[in-house]
N, C-alpha and C positions, 0 to 999 in steps of 0.2 A: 504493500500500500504506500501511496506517496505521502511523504512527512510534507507537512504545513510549512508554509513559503512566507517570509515575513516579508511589508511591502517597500520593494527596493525604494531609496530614496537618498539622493545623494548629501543634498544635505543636511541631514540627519546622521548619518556616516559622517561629515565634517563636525557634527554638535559632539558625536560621542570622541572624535580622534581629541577633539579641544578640550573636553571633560578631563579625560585620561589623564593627557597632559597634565591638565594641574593637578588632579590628586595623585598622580604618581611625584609631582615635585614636593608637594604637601606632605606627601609619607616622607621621602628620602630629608627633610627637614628633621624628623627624627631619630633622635640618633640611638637611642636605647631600642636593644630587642628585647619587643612586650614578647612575644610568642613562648617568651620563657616562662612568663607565669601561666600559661594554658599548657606546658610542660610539667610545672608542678603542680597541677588540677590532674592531670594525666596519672598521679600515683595517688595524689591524695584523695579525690573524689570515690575510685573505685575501689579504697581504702577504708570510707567510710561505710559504702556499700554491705562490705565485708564484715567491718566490725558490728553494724546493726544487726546483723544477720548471725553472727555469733552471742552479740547480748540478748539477742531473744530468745534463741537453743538454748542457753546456759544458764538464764534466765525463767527455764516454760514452768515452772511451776507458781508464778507470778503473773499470772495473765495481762496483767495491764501492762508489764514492761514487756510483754511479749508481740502482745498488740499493736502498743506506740510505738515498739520496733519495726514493725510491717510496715507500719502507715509510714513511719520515716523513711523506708527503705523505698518505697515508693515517691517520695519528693526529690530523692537521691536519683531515684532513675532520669526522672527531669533533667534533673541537675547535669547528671554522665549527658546525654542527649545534644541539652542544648549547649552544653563545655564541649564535651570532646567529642562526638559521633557525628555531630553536622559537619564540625571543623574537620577531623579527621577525613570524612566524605570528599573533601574542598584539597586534602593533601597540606591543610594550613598549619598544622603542629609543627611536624619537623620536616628538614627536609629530605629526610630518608622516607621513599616509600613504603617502605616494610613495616617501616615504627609506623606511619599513620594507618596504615592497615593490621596494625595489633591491637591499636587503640581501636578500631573502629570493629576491632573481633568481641571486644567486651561485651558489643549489644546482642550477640548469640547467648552469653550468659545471662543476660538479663532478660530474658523472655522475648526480643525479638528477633529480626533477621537480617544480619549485614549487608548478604549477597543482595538480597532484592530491595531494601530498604536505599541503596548507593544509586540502584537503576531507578527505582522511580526519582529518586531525588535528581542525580545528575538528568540523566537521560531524558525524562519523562519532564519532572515538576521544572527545572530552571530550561529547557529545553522549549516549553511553552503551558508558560505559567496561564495558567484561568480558561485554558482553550479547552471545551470540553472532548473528549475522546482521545485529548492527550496527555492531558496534565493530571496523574493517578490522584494528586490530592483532591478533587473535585468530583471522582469517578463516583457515576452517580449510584445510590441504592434503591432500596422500597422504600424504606421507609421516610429519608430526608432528602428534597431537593435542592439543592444549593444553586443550578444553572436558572436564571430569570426568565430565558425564553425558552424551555421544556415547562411544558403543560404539567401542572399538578393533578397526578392521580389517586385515586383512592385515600389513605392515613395523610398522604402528603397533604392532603389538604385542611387537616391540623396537625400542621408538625408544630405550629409559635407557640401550640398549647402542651404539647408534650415532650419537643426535644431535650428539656432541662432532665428529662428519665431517659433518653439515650444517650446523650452524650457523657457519662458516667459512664459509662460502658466503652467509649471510645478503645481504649489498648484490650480488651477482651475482644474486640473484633480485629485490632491490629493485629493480636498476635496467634489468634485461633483461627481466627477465620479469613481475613485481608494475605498473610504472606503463602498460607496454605490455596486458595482460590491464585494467585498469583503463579504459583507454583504449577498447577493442576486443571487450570482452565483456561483452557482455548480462548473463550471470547473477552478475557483479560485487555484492558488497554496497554500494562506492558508490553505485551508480546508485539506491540506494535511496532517498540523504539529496541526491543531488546532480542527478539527473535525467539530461538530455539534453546531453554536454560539445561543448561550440562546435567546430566543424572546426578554426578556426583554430589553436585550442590542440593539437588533434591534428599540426597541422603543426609548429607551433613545437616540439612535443616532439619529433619524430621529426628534427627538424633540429638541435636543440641535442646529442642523443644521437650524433649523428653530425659535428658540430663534435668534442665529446667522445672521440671516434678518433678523429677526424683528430690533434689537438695531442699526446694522449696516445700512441701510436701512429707514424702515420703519418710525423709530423715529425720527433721521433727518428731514425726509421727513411730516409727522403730527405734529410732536411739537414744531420743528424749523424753519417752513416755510423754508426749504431747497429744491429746484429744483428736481425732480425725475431725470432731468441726471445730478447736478453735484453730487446726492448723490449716482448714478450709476459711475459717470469717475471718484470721489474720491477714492470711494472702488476698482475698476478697480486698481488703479493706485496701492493700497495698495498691493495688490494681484501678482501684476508685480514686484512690484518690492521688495519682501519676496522673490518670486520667485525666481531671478538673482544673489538678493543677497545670501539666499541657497545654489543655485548651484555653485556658485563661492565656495564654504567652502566645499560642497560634489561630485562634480565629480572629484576633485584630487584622492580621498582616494580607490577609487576601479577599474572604468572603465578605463584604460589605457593599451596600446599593452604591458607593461613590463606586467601586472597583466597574472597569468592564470586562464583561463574560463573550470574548472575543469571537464572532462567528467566522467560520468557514466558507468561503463563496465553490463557486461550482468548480475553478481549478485551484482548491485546495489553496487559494490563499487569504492571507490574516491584512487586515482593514489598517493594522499599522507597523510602523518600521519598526525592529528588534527595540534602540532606544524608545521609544515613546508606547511602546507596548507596555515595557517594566514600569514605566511610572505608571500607567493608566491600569495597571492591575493588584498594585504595590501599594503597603500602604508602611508611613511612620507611626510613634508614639512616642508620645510629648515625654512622659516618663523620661529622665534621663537624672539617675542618681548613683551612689556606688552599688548599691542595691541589683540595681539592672544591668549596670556594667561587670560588676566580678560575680554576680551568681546566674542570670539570665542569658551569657554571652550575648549580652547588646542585640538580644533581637530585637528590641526600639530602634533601630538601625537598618531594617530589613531592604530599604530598597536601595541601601550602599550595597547590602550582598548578592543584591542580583544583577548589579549594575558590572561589581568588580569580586567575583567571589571569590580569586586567587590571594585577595587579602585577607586575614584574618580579623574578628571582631574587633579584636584588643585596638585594631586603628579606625573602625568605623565612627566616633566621634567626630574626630577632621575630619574624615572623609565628606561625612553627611555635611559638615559645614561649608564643604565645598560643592556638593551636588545641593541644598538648596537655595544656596548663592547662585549658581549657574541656572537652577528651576525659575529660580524669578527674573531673571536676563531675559531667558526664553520662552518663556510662556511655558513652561512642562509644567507635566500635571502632578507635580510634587502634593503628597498628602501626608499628615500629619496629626493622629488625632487623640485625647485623654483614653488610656483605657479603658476605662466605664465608658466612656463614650463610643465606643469604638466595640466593646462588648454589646451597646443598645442598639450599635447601626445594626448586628450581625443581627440581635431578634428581628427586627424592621425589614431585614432580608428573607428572612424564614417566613413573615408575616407576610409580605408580597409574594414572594413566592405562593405559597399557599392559597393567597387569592385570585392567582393567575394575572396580578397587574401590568406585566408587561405583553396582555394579549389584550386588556382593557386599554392600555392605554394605545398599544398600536391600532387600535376600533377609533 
């Protein structure tokens, strides 16, 4: 099948050579390498991991520190995620490939899946962000519709009333059902950008997912005299609340009514050029404290990382202050918005969505 064609434009190709330009001078302005402190997040994070996960085993006859163990271990997942599994993805840690692909192995132990986790990211999600049938983060389901001009069917037409009960669930479908469906079905939108996935990766997943119970699970359960349900409602908890905490940090960044949901014309190409695509799909958050900087990897930053993702988070501060210095030169469509805010635009998306407004409003 033919991949989507973004719309040549020359100068738009002159906006992005000019951008570059200055935030590549903007970086080399500094002289310390930050990349070392997402180096020591690199042991200390999945350090943390570790240790929560042994004070609840050593721990299980104490249920509540067995508990808040879980649930921390579950914020920690975030944490590994949006530190080192994006970056690692991007080759931004170090510059030996092998070290960013060790790091980026951790997320096999943590219940999800590297191999296919890098394809949709690289291949799929930064390849053509918002574009439906290409961009896996948008890949639509039953239940919630996220594309504005797909017709709401059935449940989708109260999803504004009940997504806040799915999306809790969010990593119990990443990691049950999204990498295994990825894996095993043909009508997958990866298979679009990624082809034919090796068996052996198929094994290696199906084996790490089950290391994965065993430790979480099982062990508990045989070696620490731990309850089969609290070592069921501890993992639960861990899982919800990774989840919540996730999507607090990722549905700002794309699904919102400012974003557009880029259609396809009949030779398969996109309405705008590579540069003016990201911004019109891309969103900021005003957020910008130490907070979001050394625990969140500067996702508040996100349309510096689509614009230059070869750089690391630790310098998207300048950067962005270069990209929306240059947004208001040129008229781009730089956004920027309060997280609560920006959490209310996504209901407002679900809520139109569901009333089918953008077939009202095209009437």
């Amino acid at each position: 099948m033919e991949k989507p064609i973004y719309l040549k434009d020359s100068e738009d190709v002159r906006l992005f050579n000019e951008l570059r330009k200055k935030v590549n001078q903007r970086v080399e302005t500094i002289s310390e390498n930050r990349d070392i402190y997402i180096q020591i997040k690199a042991v200390v994070l999945p350090l943390i991991y570790i240790g929560l996960y042994f004070l609840a085993v050593l721990n299980a006859e104490k249920h509540w520190i067995y508990i808040l163990s879980f649930v921390f271990m579950g914020i920690s997942l975030v944490l590994i995620y949006l530190n080192l599994i994006h970056e690692a993805a991007h080759n931004n840690i170090y510059k030996s490939k092998k070290l960013n692909n060790l790091v980026l192995h951790i997320f096999d132990f943590i219940g999800a899946n590297s191999y296919i986790w890098k394809k949709r990211h690289i291949a799929s999600h930064h390849a053509y962000p918002n574009v439906d049938g290409w961009d896996t983060d948008i890949e639509q389901s039953g239940l919630l519709l996220i594309v504005p001009w797909i017709k709401a069917k059935g449940v989708q037409k109260y999803q504004d009333k009940f997504f806040f009960l799915v999306y809790p669930l969010y990593l119990f479908n990443w990691m049950f059902i999204r990498d295994f469906r990825d894996f095993f079905d043909k009508e997958r939108v990866i298979l679009k950008t990624q082809g034919r996935i090796p068996v052996a990766e198929k094994v290696k997943m199906i084996n790490y997912k089950l290391f994965y119970f065993f430790y979480q699970i099982i062990v508990p359960v045989m070696f620490f005299k731990v309850s089969i349900g609290l070592a069921l409602g501890a993992w639960f908890l861990q899982v919800i609340s990774a989840s919540i905490f996730a999507l607090f940090v990722l549905l700002p960044l794309h699904p919102l009514p400012d974003n557009a949901f880029p259609k396809l014309n009949k030779e398969n190409g996109l309405p705008f050029s590579w540069l003016r695509h990201q911004f019109e799909v891309t969103n900021d958050l005003k957020e910008n404290n130490w907070l979001v900087r050394n625990m969140l990897g500067n996702f508040n930053f996100h349309v510096a990382h689509h614009l230059f993702p070869n750089y690391s988070y630790m310098y998207y501060n300048e950067i962005t202050e270069e990209i929306e210095e240059f947004a208001r030169k040129y008229d781009l469509a730089y956004k920027r918005f309060p997280l609560l805010t920006a959490l209310s635009k996504h209901r407002d998306l679900l809520r139109q969505n569901a009333n089918n407004a953008y077939y009202i409003l095209e009437e």
